[in-house]
Structures are given as structure tokens and as C-alpha cells.
N, CA, C and O atoms as a GROMACS GRO file, in nm:
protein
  436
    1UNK      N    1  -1.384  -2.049  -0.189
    1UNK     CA    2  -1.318  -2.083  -0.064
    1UNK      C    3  -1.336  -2.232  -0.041
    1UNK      O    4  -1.446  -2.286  -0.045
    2UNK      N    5  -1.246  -2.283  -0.021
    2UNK     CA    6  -1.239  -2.473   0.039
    2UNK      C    7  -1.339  -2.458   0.189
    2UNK      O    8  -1.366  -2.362   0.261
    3UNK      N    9  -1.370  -2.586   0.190
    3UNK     CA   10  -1.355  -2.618   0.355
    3UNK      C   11  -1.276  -2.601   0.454
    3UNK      O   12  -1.312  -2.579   0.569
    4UNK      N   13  -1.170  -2.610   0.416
    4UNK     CA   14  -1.035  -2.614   0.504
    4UNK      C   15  -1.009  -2.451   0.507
    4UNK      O   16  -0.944  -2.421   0.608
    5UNK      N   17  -1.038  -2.349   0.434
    5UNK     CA   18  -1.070  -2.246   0.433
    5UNK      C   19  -0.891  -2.191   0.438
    5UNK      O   20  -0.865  -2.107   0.524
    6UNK      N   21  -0.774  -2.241   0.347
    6UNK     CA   22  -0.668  -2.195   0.341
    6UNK      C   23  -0.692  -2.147   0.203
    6UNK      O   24  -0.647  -2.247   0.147
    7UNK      N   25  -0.728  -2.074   0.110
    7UNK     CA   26  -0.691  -1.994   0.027
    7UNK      C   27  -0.853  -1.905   0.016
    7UNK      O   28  -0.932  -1.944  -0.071
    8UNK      N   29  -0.885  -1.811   0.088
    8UNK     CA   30  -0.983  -1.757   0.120
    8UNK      C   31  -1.001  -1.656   0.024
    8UNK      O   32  -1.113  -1.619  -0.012
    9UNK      N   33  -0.847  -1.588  -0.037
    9UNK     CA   34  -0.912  -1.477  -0.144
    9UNK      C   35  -0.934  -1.552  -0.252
    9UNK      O   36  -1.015  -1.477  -0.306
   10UNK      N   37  -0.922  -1.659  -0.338
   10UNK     CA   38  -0.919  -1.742  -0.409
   10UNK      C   39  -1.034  -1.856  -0.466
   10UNK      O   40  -1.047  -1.950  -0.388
   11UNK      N   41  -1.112  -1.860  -0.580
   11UNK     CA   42  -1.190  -1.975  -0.550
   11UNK      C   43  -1.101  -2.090  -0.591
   11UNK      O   44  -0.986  -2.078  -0.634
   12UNK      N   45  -1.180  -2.227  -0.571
   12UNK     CA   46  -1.100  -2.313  -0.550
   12UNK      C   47  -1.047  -2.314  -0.732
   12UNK      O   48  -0.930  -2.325  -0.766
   13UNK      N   49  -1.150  -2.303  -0.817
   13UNK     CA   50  -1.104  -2.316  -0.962
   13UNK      C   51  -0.929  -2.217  -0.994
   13UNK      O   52  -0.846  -2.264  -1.071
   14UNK      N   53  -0.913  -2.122  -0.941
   14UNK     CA   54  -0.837  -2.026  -0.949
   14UNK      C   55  -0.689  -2.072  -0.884
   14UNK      O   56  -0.576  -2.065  -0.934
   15UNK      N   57  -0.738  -2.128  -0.738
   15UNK     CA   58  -0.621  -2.223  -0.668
   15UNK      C   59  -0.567  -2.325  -0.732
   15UNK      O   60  -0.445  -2.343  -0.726
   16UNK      N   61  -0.640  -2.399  -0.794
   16UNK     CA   62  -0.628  -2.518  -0.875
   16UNK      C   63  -0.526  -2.496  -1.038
   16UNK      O   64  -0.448  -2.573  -1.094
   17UNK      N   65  -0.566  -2.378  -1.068
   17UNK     CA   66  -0.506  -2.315  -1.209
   17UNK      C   67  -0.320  -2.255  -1.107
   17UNK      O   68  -0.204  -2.283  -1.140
   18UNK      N   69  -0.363  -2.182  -1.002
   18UNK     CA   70  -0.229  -2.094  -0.962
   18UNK      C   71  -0.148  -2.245  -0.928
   18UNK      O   72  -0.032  -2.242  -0.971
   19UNK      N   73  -0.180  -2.357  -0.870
   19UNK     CA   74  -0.137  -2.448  -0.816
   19UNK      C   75  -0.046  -2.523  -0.937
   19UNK      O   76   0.066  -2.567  -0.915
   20UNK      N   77  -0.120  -2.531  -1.081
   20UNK     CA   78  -0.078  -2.598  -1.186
   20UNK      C   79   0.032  -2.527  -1.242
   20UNK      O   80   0.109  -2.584  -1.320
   21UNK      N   81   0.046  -2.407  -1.208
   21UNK     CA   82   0.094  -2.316  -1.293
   21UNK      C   83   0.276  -2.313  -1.236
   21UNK      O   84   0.381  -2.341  -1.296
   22UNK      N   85   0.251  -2.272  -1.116
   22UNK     CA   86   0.381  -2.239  -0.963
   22UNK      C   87   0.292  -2.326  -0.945
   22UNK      O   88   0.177  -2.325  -0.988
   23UNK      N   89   0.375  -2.447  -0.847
   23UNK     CA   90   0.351  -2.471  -0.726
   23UNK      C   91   0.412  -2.488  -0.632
   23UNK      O   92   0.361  -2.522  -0.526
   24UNK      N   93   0.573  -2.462  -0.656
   24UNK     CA   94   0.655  -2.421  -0.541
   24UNK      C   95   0.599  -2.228  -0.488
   24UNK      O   96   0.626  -2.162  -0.388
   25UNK      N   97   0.540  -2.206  -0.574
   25UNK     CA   98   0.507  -2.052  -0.509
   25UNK      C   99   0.363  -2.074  -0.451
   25UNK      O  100   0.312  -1.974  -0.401
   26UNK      N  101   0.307  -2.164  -0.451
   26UNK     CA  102   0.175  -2.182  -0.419
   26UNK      C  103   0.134  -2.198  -0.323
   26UNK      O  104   0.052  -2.142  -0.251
   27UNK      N  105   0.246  -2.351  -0.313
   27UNK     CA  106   0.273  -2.465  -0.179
   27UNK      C  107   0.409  -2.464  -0.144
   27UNK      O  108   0.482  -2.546  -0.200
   28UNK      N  109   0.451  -2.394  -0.069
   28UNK     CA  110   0.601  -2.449  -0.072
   28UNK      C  111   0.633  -2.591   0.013
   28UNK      O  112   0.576  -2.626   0.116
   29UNK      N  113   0.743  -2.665  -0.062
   29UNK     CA  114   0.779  -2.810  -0.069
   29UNK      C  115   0.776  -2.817   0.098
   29UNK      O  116   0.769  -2.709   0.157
   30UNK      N  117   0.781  -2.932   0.172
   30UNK     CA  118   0.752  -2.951   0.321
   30UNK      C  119   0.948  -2.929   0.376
   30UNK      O  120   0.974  -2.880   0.486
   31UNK      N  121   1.049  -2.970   0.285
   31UNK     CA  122   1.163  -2.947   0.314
   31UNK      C  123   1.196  -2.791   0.308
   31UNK      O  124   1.308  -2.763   0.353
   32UNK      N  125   1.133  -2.701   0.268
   32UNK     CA  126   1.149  -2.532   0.249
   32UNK      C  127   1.101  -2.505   0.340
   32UNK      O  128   1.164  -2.427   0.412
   33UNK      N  129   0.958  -2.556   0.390
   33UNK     CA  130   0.867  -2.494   0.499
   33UNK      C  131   0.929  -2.548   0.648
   33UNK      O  132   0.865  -2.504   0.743
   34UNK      N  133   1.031  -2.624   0.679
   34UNK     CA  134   1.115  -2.673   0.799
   34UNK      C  135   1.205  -2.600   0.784
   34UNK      O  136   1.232  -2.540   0.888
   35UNK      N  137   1.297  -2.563   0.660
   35UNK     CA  138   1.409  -2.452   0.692
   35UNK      C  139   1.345  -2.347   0.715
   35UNK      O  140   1.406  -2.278   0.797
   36UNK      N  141   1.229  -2.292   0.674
   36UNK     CA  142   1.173  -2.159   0.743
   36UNK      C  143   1.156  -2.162   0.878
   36UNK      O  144   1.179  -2.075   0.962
   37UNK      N  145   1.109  -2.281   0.889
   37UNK     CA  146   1.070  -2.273   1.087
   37UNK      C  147   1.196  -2.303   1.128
   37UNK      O  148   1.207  -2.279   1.248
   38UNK      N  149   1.297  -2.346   1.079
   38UNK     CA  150   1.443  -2.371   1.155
   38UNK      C  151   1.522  -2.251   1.153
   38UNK      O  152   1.602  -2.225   1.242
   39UNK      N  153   1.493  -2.151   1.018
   39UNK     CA  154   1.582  -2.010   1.027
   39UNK      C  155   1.539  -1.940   1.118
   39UNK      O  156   1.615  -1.880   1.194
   40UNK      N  157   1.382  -1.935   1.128
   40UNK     CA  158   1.280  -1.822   1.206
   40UNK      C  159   1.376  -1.891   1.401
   40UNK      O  160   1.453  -1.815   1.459
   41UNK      N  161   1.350  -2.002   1.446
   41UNK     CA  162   1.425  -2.048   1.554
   41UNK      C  163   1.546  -1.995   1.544
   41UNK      O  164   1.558  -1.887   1.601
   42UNK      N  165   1.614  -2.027   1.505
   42UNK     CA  166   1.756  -1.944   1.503
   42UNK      C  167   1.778  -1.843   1.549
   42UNK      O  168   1.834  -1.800   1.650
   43UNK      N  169   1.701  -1.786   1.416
   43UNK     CA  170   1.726  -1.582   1.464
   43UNK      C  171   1.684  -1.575   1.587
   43UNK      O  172   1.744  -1.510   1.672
   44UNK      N  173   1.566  -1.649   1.611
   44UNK     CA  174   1.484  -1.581   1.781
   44UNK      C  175   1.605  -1.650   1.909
   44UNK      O  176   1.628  -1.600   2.019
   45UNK      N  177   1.665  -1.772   1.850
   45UNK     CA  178   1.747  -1.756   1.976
   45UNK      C  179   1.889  -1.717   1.972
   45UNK      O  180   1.968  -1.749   2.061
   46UNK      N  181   1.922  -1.646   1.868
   46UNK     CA  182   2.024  -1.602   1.853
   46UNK      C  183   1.985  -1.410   1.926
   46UNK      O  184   2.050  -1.344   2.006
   47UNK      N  185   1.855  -1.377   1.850
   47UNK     CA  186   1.825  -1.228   1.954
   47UNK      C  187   1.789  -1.291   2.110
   47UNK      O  188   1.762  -1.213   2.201
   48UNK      N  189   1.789  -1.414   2.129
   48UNK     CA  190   1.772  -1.407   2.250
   48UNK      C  191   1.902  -1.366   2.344
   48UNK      O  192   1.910  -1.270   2.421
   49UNK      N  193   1.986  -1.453   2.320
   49UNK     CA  194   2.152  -1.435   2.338
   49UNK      C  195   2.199  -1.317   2.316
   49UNK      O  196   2.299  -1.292   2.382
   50UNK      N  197   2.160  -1.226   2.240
   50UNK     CA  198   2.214  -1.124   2.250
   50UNK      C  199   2.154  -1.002   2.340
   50UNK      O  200   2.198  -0.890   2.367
   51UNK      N  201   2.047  -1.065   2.370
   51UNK     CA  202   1.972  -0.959   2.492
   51UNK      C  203   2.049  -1.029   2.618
   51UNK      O  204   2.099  -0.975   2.716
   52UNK      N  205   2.045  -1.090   2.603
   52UNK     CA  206   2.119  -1.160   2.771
   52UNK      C  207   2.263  -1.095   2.750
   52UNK      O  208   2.317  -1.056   2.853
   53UNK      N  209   2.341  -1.076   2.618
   53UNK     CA  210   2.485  -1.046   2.641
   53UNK      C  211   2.457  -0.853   2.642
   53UNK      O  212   2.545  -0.770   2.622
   54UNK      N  213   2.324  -0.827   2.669
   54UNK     CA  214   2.336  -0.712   2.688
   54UNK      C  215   2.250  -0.645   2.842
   54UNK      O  216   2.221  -0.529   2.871
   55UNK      N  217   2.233  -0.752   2.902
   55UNK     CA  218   2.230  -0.734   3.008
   55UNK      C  219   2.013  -0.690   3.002
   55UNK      O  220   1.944  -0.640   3.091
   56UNK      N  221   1.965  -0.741   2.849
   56UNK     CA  222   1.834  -0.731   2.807
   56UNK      C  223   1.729  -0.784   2.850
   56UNK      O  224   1.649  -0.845   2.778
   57UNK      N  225   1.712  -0.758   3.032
   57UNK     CA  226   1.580  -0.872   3.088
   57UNK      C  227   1.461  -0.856   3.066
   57UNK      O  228   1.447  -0.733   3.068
   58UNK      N  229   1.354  -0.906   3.044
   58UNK     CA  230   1.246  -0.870   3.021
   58UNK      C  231   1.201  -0.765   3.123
   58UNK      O  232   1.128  -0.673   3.087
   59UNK      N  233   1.241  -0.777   3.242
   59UNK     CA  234   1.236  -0.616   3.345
   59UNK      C  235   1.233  -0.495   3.305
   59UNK      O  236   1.151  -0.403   3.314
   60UNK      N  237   1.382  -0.513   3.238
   60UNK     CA  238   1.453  -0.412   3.140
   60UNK      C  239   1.350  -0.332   3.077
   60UNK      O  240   1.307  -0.218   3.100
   61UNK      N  241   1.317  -0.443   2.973
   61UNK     CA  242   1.208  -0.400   2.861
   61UNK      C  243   1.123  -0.394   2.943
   61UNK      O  244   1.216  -0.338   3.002
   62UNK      N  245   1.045  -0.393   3.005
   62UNK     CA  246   0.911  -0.344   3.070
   62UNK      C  247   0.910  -0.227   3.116
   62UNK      O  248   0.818  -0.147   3.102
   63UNK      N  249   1.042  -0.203   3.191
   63UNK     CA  250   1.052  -0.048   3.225
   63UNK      C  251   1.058   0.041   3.134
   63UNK      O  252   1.014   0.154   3.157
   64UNK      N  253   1.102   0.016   3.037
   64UNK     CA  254   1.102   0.138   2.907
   64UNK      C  255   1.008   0.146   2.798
   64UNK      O  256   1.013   0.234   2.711
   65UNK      N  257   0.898   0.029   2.804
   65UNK     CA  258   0.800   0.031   2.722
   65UNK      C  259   0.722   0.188   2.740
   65UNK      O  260   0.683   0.250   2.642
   66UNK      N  261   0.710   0.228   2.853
   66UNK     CA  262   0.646   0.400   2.844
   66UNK      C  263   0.743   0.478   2.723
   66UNK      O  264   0.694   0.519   2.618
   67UNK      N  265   0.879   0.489   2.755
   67UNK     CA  266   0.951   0.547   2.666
   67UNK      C  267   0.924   0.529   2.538
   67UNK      O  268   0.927   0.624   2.460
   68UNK      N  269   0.893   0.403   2.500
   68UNK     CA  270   0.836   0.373   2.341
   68UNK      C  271   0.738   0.433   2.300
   68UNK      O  272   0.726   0.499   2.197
   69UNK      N  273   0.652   0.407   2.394
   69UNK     CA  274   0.508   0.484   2.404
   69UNK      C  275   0.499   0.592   2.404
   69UNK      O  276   0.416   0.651   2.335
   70UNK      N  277   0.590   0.654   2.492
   70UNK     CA  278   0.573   0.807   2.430
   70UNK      C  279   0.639   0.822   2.288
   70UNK      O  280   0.588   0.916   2.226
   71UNK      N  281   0.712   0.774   2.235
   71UNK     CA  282   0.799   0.794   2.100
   71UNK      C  283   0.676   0.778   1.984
   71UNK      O  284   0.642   0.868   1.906
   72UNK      N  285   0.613   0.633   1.991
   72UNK     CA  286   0.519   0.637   1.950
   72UNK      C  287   0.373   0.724   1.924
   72UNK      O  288   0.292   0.724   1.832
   73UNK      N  289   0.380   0.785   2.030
   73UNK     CA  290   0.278   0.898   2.028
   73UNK      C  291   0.314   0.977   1.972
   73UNK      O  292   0.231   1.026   1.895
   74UNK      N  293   0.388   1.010   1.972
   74UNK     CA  294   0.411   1.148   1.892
   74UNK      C  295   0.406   1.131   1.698
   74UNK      O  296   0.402   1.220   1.613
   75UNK      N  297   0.407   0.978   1.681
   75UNK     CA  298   0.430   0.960   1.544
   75UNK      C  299   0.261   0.973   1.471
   75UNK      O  300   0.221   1.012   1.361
   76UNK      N  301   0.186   0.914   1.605
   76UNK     CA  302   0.008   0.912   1.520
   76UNK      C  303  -0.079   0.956   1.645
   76UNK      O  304  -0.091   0.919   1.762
   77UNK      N  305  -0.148   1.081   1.538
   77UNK     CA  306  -0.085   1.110   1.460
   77UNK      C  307   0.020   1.191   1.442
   77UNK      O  308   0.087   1.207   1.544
   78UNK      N  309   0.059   1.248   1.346
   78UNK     CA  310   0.193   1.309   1.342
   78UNK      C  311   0.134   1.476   1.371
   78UNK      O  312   0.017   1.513   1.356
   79UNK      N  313   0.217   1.538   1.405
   79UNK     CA  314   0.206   1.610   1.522
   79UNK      C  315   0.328   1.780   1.515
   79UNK      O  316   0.425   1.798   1.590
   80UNK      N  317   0.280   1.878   1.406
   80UNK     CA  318   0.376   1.959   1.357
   80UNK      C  319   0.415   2.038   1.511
   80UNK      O  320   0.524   2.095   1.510
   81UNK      N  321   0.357   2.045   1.605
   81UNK     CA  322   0.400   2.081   1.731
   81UNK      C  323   0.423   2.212   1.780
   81UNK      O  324   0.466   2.238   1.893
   82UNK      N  325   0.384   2.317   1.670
   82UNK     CA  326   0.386   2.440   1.652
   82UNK      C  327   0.529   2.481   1.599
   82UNK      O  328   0.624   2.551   1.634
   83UNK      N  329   0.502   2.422   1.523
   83UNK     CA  330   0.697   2.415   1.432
   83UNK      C  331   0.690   2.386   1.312
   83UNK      O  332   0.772   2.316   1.254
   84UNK      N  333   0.552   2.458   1.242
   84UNK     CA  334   0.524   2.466   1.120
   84UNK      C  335   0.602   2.548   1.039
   84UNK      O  336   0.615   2.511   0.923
   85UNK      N  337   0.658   2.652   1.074
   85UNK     CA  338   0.760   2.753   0.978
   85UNK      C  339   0.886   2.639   0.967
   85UNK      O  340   0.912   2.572   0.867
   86UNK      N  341   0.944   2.637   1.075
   86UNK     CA  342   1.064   2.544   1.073
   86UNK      C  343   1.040   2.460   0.995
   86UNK      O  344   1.141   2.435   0.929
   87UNK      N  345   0.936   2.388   0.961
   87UNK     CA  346   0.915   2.240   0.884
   87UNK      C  347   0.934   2.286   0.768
   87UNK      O  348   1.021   2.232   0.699
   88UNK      N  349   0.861   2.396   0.718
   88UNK     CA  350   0.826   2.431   0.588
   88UNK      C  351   0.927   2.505   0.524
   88UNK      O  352   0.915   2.517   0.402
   89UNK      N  353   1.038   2.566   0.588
   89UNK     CA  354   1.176   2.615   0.584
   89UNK      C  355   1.277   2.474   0.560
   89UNK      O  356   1.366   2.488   0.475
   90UNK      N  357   1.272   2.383   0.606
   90UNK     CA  358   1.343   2.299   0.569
   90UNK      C  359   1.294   2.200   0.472
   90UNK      O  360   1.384   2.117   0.460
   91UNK      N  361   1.204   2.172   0.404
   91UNK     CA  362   1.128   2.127   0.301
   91UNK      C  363   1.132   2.248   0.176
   91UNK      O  364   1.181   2.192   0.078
   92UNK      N  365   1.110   2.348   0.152
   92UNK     CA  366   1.168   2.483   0.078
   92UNK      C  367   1.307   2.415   0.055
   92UNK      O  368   1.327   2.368  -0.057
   93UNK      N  369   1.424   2.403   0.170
   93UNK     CA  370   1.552   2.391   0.170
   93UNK      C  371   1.610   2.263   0.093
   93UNK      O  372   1.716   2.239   0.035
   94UNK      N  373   1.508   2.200   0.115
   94UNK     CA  374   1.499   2.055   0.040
   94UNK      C  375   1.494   2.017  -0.103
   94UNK      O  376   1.553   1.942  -0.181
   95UNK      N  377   1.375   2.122  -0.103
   95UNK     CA  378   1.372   2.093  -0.258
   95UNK      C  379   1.444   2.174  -0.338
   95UNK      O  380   1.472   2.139  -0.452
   96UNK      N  381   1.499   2.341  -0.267
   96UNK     CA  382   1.581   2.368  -0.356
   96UNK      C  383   1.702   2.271  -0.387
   96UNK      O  384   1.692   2.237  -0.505
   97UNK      N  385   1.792   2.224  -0.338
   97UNK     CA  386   1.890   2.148  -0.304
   97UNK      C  387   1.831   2.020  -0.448
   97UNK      O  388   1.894   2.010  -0.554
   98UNK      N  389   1.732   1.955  -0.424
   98UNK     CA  390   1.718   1.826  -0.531
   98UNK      C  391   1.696   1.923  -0.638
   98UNK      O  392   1.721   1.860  -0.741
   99UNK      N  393   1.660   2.056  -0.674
   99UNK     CA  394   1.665   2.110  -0.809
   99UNK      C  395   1.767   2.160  -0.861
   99UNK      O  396   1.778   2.174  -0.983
  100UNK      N  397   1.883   2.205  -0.754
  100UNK     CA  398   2.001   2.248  -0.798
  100UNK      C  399   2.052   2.069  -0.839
  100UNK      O  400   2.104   2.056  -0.950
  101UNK      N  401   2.042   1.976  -0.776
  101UNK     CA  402   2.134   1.870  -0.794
  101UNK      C  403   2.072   1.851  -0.943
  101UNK      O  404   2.151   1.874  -1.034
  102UNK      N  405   1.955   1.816  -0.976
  102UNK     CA  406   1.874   1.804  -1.097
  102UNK      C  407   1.909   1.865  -1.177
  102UNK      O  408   1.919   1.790  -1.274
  103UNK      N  409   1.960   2.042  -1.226
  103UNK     CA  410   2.031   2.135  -1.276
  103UNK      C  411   2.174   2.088  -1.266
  103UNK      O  412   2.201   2.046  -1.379
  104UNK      N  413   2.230   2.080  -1.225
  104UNK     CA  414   2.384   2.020  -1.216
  104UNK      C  415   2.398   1.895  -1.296
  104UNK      O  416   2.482   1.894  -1.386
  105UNK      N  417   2.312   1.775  -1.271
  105UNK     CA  418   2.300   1.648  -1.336
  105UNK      C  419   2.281   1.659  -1.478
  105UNK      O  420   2.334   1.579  -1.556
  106UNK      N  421   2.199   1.766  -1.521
  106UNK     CA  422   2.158   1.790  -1.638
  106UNK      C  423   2.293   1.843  -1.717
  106UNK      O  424   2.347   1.789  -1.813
  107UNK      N  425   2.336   1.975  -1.643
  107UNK     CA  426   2.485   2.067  -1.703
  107UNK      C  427   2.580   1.892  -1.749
  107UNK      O  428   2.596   1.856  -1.866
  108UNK      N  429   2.633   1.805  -1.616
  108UNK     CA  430   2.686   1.734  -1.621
  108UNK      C  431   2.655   1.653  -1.773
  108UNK      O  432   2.738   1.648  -1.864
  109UNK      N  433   2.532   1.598  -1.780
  109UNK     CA  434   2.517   1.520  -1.880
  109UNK      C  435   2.533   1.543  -2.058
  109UNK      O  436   2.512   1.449  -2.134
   0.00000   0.00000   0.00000
């Protein structure tokens, strides 16, 4: 690890070899690293504009962050809900379906 402590998984001998080797993948050039911060600006004020042309106030979004939250909950963890037959009926249904296609692909070939 340097002082400056920017390549931390890395010793410095290893940085020094990846650096010689790539060093546009290493370091990218200071003219690459301004179009990144100029694309990253963009997009953010281009989604900004489009929340305003959708009527998207931060109000907006505050009021429905519960709604996320509940959406989110339900994902972790994941949560069969007492709808374990159903799941396991359509996973059965599933894979017959990719073995018939697999059988067919095969006839086909």
C-alpha cells in the first residue's frame, strides 16, 4: 500500500508492473477522467429534467419511499408467503418446458 493509500489491494511493486504494462487501464488519461465527470453531469441533469417534466418533486418521492419499502421488504429476505405449492408447480412447469425445448432443439438439429 502507498502513502497516498490509492491502490490498497495492490503492493506498490505490483502497481508499478500493472502501471507498465496498461496504463490507460491503470490510470486513466486526465482528458478520459473529465469526459467521465462531464457524461456522469449530463445524465444527472438530464434525469433531472425529466423528473420535473414529470411532475417528479422531491415531495413526490418522499411520499412513496414507504411504497418502496414495502416492495423491498418483501425481497430480503425472500419470502415464499405460504405459496410454496404454487412456486414449486410453476418451477416443475418450467423446467418441463426448457426440456421439451432442449428435446425439440436436439430433433431439430
Amino acid at each position: 500500500m502507498t502513502a497516498k493509500g490509492r491502490h490498497l489491494a495492490l503492493s506498490d511493486d505490483s502497481f508499478a508492473r500493472a502501471l507498465n504494462i496498461a496504463p490507460n487501464l491503470v490510470r486513466l488519461p486526465l482528458a478520459q477522467q473529465a469526459a467521465n465527470i462531464a457524461a456522469w453531469i449530463l445524465g444527472a441533469l438530464i434525469f433531472a429534467l425529466l423528473c420535473l417534466g414529470v411532475d417528479m418533486t422531491p415531495e413526490a418521492f418522499a411520499k412513496g419511499m414507504h411504497k418502496l419499502a414495502d416492495f423491498m421488504s418483501g425481497m430480503f429476505p425472500p419470502s415464499a408467503a405460504g405459496q410454496e405449492v404454487r412456486i414449486l408447480q410453476a418451477l416443475a412447469a418450467t423446467f418441463a418446458m426448457a426440456v421439451a425445448g432442449t428435446f425439440l432443439a436436439v430433433l431439430g438439429a
